[in-house]
C-alpha positions in Angstrom: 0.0 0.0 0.0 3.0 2.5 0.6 4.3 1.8 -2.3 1.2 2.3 -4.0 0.4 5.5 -2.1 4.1 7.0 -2.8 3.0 6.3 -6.8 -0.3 8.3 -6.3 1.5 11.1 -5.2 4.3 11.5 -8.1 1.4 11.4 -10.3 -0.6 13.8 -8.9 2.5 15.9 -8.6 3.2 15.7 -11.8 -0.5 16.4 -12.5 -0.9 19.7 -10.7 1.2 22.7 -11.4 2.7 24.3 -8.1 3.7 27.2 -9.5 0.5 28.4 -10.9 -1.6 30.6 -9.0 -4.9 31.7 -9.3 -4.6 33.3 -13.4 -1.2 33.6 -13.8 -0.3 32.1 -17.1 3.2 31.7 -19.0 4.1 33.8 -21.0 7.0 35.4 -22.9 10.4 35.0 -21.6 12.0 37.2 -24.1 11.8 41.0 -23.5 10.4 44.0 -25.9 13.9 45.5 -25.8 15.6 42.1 -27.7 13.0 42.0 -30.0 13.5 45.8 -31.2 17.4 45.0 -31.2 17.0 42.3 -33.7 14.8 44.9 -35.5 17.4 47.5 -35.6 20.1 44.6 -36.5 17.8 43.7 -39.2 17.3 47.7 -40.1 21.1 48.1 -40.5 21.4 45.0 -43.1 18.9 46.3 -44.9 19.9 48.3 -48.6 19.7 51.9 -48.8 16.4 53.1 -49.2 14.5 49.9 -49.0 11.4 49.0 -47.0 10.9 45.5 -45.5 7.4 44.1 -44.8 6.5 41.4 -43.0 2.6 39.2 -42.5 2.3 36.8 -39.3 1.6 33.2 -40.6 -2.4 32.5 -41.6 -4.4 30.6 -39.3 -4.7 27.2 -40.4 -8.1 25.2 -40.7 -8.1 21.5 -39.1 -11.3 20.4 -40.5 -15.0 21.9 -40.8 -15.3 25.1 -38.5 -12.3 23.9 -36.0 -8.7 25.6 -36.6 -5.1 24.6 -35.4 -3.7 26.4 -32.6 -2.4 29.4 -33.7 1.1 29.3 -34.2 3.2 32.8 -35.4 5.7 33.1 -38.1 8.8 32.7 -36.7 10.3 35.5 -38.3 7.6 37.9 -37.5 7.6 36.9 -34.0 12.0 37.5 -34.1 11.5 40.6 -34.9 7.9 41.6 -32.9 7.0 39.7 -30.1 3.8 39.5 -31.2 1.9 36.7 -31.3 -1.6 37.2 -32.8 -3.3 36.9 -35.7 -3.5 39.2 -39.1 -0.8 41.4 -38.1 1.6 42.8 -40.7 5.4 44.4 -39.7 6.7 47.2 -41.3 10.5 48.5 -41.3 12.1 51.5 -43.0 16.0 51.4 -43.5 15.8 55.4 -43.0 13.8 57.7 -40.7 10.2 58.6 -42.5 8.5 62.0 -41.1 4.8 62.8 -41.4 2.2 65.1 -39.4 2.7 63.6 -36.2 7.0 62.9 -36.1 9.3 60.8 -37.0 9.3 56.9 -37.3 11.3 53.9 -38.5 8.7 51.5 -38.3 4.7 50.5 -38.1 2.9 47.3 -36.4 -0.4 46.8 -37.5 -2.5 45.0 -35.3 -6.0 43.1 -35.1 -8.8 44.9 -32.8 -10.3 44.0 -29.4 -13.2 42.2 -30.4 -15.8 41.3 -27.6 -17.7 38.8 -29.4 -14.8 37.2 -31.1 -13.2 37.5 -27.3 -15.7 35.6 -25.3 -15.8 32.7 -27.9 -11.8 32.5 -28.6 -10.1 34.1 -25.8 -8.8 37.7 -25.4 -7.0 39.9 -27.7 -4.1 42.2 -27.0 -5.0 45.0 -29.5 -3.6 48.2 -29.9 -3.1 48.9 -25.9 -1.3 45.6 -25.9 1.1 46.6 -28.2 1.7 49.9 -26.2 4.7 48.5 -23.9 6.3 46.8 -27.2 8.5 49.5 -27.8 6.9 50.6 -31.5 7.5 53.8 -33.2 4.2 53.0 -34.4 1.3 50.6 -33.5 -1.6 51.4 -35.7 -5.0 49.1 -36.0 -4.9 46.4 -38.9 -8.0 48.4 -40.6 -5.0 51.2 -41.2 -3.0 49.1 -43.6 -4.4 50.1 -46.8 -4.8 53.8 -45.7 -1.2 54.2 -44.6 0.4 56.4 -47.2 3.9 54.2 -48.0 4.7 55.1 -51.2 6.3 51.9 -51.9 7.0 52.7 -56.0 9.3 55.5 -54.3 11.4 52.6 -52.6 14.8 51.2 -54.6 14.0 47.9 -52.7 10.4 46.3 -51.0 11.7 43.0 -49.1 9.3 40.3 -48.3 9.2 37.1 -48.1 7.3 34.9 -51.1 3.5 35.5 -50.2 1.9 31.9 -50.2 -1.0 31.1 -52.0 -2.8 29.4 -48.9 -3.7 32.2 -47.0 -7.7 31.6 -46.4 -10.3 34.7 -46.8 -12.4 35.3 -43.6 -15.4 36.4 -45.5 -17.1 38.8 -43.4 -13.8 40.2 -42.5 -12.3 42.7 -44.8 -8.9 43.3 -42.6 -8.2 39.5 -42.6 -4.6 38.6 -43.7 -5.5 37.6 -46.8 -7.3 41.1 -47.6 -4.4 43.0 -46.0 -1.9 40.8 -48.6 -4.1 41.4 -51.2 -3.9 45.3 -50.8 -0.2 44.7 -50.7 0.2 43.0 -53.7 -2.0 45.7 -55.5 0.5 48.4 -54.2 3.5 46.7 -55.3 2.6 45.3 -58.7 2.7 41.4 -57.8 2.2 39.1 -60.5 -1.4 37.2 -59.9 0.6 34.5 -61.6 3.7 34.7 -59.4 6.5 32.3 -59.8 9.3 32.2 -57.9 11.2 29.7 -59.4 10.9 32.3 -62.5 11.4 35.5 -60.7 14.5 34.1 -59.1 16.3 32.8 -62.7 15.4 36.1 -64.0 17.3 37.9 -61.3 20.4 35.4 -62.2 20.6 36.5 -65.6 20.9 40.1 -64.8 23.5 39.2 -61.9 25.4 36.8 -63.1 29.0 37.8 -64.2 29.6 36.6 -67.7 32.4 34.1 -66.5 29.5 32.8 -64.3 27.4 32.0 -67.5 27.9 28.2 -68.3 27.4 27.7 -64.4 24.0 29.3 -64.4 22.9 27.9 -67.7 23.3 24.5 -65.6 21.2 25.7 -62.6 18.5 26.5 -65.5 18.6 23.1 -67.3 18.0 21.4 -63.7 15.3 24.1 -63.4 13.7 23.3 -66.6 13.9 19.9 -65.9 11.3 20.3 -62.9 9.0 23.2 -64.2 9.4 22.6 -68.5 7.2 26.4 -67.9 10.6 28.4 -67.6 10.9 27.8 -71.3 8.0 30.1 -72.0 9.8 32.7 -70.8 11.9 34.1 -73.7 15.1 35.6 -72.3 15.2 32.1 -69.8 14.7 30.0 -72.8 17.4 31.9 -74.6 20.1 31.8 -72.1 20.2 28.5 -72.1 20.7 28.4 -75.6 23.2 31.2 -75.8 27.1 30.8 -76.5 28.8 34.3 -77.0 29.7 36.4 -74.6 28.4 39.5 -76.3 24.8 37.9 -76.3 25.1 37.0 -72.7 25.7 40.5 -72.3 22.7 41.2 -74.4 20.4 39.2 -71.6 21.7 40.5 -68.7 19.9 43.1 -69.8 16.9 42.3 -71.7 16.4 40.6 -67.9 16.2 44.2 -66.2 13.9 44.8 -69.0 11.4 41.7 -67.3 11.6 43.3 -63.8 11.0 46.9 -65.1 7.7 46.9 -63.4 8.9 45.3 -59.7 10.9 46.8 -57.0 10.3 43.8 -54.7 13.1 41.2 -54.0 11.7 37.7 -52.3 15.2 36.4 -51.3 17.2 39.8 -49.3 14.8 39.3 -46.3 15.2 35.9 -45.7 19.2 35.9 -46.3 19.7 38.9 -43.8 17.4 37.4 -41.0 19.4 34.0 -41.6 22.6 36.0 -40.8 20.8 37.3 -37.8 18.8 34.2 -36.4 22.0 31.7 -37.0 23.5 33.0 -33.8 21.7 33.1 -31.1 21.6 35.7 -28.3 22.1 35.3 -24.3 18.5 35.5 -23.9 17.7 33.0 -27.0 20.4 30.6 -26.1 18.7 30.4 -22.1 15.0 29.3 -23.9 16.8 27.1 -26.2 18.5 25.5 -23.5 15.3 25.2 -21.3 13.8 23.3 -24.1 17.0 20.8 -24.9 16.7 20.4 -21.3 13.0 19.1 -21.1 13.3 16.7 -24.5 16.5 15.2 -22.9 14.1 14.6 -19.2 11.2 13.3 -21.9 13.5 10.5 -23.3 14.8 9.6 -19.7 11.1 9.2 -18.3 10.4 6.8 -21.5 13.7 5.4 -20.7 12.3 3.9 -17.4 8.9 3.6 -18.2 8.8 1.7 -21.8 7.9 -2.1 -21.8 7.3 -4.5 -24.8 3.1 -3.8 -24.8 3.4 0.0 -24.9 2.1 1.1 -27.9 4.3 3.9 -30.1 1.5 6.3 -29.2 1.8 5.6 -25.3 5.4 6.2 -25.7 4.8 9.6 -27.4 2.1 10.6 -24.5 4.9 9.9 -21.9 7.7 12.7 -23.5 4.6 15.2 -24.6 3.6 15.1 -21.0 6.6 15.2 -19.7 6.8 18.9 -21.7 3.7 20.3 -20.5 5.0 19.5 -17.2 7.6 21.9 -17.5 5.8 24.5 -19.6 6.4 23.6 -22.8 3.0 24.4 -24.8 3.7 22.2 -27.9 6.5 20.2 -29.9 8.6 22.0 -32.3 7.4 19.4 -34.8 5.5 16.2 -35.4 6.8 13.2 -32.8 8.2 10.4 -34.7 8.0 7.1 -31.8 9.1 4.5 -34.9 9.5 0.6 -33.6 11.1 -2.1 -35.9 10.7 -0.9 -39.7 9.0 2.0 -38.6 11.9 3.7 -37.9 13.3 2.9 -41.0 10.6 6.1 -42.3 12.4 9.2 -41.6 9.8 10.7 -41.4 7.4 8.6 -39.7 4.7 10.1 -37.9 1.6 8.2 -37.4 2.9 6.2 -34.4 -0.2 3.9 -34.3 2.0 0.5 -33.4 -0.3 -1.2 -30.9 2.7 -3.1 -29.6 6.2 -2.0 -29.7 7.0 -5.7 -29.0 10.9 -6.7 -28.2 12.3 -4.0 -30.9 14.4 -1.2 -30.9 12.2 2.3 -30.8 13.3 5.2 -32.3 12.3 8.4 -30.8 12.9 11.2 -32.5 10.8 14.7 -30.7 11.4 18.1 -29.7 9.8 20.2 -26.7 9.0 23.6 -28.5 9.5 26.2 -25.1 8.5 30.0 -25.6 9.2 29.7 -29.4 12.7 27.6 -29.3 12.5 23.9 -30.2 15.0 21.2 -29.2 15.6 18.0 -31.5 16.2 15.2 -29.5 16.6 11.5 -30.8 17.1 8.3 -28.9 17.3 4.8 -29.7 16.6 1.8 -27.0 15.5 -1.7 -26.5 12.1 -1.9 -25.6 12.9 -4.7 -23.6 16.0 -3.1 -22.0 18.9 -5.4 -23.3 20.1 -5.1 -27.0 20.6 -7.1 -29.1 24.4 -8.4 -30.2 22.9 -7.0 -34.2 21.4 -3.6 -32.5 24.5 -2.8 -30.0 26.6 -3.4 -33.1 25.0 -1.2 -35.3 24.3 1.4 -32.5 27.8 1.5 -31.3 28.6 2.3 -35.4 26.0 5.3 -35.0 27.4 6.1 -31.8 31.3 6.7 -32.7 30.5 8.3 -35.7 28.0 10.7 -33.8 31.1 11.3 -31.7 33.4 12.3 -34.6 30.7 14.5 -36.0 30.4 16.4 -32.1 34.6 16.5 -32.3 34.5 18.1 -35.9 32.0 20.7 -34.9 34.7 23.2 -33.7 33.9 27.3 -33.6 35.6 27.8 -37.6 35.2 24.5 -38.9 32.1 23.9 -41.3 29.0 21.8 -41.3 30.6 20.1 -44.1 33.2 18.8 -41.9 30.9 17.7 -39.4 29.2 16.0 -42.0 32.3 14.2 -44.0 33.5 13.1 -40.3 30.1 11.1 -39.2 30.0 9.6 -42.9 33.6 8.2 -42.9 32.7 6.5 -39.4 29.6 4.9 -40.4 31.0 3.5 -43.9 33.9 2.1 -42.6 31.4 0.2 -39.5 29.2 -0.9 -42.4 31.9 -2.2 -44.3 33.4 -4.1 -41.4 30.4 -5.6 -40.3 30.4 -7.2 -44.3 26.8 -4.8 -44.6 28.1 -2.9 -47.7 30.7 -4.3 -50.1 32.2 -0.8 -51.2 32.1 2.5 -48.9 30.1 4.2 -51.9 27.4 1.6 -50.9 27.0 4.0 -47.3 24.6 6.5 -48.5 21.9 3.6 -49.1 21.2 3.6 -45.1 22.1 6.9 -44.1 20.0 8.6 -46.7 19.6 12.1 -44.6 22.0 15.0 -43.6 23.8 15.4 -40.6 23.5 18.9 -39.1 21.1 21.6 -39.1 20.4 25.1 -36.8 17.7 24.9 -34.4 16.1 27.7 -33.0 12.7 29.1 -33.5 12.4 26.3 -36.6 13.5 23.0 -36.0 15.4 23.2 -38.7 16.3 27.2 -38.5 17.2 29.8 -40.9 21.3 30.0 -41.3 23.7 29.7 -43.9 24.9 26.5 -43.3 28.5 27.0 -43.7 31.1 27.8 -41.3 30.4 26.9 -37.8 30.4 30.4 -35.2 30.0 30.8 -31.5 26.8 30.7 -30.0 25.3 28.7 -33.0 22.9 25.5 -31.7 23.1 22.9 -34.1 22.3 19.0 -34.1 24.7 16.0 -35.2 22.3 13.3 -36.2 23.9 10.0 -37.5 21.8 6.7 -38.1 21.9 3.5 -39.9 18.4 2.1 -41.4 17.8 -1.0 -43.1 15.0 -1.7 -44.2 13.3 -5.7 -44.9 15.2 -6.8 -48.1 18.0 -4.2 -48.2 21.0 -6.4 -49.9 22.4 -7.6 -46.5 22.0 -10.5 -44.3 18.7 -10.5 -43.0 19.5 -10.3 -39.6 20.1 -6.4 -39.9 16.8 -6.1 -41.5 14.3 -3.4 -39.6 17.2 -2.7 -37.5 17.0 1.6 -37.3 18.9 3.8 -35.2 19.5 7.5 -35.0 21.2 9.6 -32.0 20.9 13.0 -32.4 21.7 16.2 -30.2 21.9 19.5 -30.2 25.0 20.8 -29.9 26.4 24.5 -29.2 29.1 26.2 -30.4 31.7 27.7 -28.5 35.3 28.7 -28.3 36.3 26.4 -26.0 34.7 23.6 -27.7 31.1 22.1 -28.5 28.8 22.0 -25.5 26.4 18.4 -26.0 23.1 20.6 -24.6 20.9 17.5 -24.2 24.0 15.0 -22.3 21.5 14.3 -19.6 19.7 11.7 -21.9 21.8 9.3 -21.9 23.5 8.4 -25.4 26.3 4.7 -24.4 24.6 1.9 -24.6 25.4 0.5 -21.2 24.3 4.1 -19.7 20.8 3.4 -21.5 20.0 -0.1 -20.2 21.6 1.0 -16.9 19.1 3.7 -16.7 16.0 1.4 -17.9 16.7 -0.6 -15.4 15.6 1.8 -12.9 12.3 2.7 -11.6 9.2 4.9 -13.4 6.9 6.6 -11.2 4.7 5.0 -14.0 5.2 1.5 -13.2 2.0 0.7 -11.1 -0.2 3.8 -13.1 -2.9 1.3 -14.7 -6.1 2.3 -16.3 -9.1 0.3 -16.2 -10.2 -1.7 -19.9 -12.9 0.3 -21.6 -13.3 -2.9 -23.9 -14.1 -6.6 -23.7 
């Protein structure tokens, strides 16, 4: 009965939040003054008289009248704070001046609303916005009355404007009216394409050496979208040969864009600069949510057993974030037993029975914004195998290499050529692959990425600099009838964590699950305040 009674307890302190009191709520952990720094960081990238104008994300319908959560842009929340609804940003690179002063920027917001309130929870508004530290906060309604002379702008930036932005009808201010507006002010295309747009740009760039390297980039386009060739000076680049008539298009191009002052790629390439290293403040979120994804996989670590189901083993780590306060995962949980983790991206989890195979768990706590990426790999029945320990301890070493090579300077493709050599020389040695070439067929994905506000964040990929958070992510998967001996098959394991980046070395932010194997079936051997937490059968 003790034992028993100390089990009721964990769970219902797990259950009940201490820290909450009466209304208070989380909420933002990052302060108005960092957001209006990464505005003004953004601001001083920015061309010389150029403009830069930024929607929050759309909301997004589930099914019939029921929506998803609402879940900002990630850039638009960098740079704002803000986390609401049919809001549009708006930054000058120099000082405008009108009747009432002088300011460098506008947020346009969405109303207070009481009827929209009572049913789907209060709105900040325009007082809201007040301690945001704005030059200017004006309603949404104000967008299209807001005299920005854009045509009198060398450069508009924004970001590609998707074409699934739904129409509120009954609501003319809704983003997709406010982008609409836009569009009209700025001459963009109805028929849009970006793929188009961008080769355009190329061909009045390009330096003539550069020409037989672009022409290539257009063949693989053309390959894709056979469209391009509709377009006469794309279509006759590619066929071009002099340098005199390569001349000719470079500016016959400038002649396309006459009518557009709007670049779709600036924005995005100075906010990857910007968001690639993270700040003190970003790096103690980030850290807070490495931190609960590493706990998640412990608490599965103890509690997983053979007849858990891949869905009960997602519950646990999910849980195990709300816990601590993180609202949602930074991306869909992939809990992938047997040949199921073979699918890199597997994510309906809807094994009843995980059985006596390995389980790859591959999730991310998402905590005010920042998402972790955390993947494990463990026995379900606590012991591995002789065939899983010696695959994992392949993944394992060459995880290892990949954490050495990912030095302040070095690059992600050093990281990545370090992990590959370790894993095709393990498969070659364990007679899996004949020929190291052959190591690509079961490690199919990359090895490194930035995390931050998206799990797999904006940055330039190339050399490595302090205070970046990325992850080194080996596996092996071998699917039922790879070209092996069949007692690899629907064998998959990944390790992945998130590593930072500092001078005196990389810094493994998520240690505390444990990565050996010994250290994983030492630590399944253990205890779960879940052992004895049954639920009575709702079925014969």
């Amino acid at each position: 009965m003790k034992r028993k009674g100390l089990v009721f307890s964990l769970l219902t302190a797990l259950i009940v939040h201490q820290y909450v009191q009466g209304q208070e709520r989380f909420s933002s952990e990052l302060s108005p003054r960092f957001h209006q720094e990464r505005r003004e960081a953004l601001r001083q990238k920015m061309p010389a008289n150029s403009v830069a104008v930024v929607f929050n994300a759309p909301i997004r319908n589930r099914a019939n009248d029921v929506d998803y959560m609402y879940h900002p842009d990630p850039n638009f929340y960098y740079l704002t704070g803000w986390k609401e609804p049919h809001a549009v940003l708006v930054i000058f690179k120099d000082a405008q001046k009108d009747a009432l002063g002088t300011y460098r920027e506008i947020l346009f917001v969405r109303e207070r609303n009481a009827r929209e309130e009572l049913w789907n929870g209060k709105r900040e508004g325009l007082k809201g916005a007040e301690s945001r530290m704005f030059d200017r906060i004006v309603s949404r309604n104000g967008f299209s009355r807001t005299a920005i002379a854009y045509e009198n702008f060398d450069q508009v930036l924004i970001f590609e404007l998707g074409e699934d932005v739904r129409n509120f009808k009954g609501d003319p201010y809704d983003l997709y009216d406010l982008q609409e507006q836009f569009k009209q002010k700025i001459n963009y295309p109805s028929n849009f394409n970006s793929t188009r747009y961008r080769l355009i740009q190329k061909i009045r760039t390009t330096p003539i050496a550069d020409a037989e390297r672009l022409k290539q980039q257009i063949a693989y386009s053309v390959k894709y979208d056979s469209t391009l060739l509709h377009v006469p000076v794309i279509k006759a680049y590619l066929n071009a040969q002099d340098p005199d008539r390569f001349t000719e298009l470079r500016q016959n191009s400038a002649f396309e864009l006459r009518t557009t002052n709007f670049d779709i790629d600036l924005l995005e390439q100075f906010l990857a600069d910007l968001r690639q290293q993270k700040t003190v403040e970003e790096l103690a979120l980030l850290k807070k949510a490495v931190s609960i994804s590493a706990q998640g996989q412990r608490e599965v670590m103890k509690a997983i057993h053979p007849n858990m189901s891949e869905r009960e083993i997602q519950g646990i780590h999910q849980y195990v974030y709300k816990r601590y306060g993180a609202a949602h995962e930074g991306y869909p949980s992939i809990v992938g037993a047997g040949e199921n983790g073979c699918v890199l991206h597997y994510q309906s989890n809807d094994l009843k029975q995980v059985d006596n195979q390995l389980v790859l768990m591959d999730l991310g706590a998402e905590y005010q914004g920042y998402t972790a990426d955390v993947t494990r790999t463990i026995p379900a029945t606590g012991t591995f195998t002789l065939e899983q320990r010696q695959l994992y301890e392949v993944v394992y070493n060459a995880q290892n290499a990949g954490i050495a090579a990912a030095q302040q300077g070095s690059t992600f493709a050093a990281v990545s050529e370090a992990t590959f050599a370790v894993v095709a020389q393990g498969l070659l040695e364990l007679d899996i692959i004949k020929n190291t070439s052959e190591m690509r067929r079961y490690l199919p994905h990359g090895i490194a990425h930035h995390i931050g506000l998206d799990v797999h964040d904006l940055g330039n990929y190339d050399t490595l600099e302090e205070n970046m958070v990325i992850t080194v992510e080996p596996g092996i998967y071998i699917p039922e009838n790879s070209p092996c001996d069949p007692k690899w098959w629907n064998i998959a394991i990944r390790i992945e964590d998130d590593i930072q980046i500092t001078p005196a070395g990389p810094v493994n932010l998520s240690a505390a699950a444990p990565r050996e194997w010994e250290a994983i079936e030492a630590l399944m051997r253990e205890p779960s305040p879940l052992d004895d937490f049954t639920l009575p059968s709702l079925w014969d």
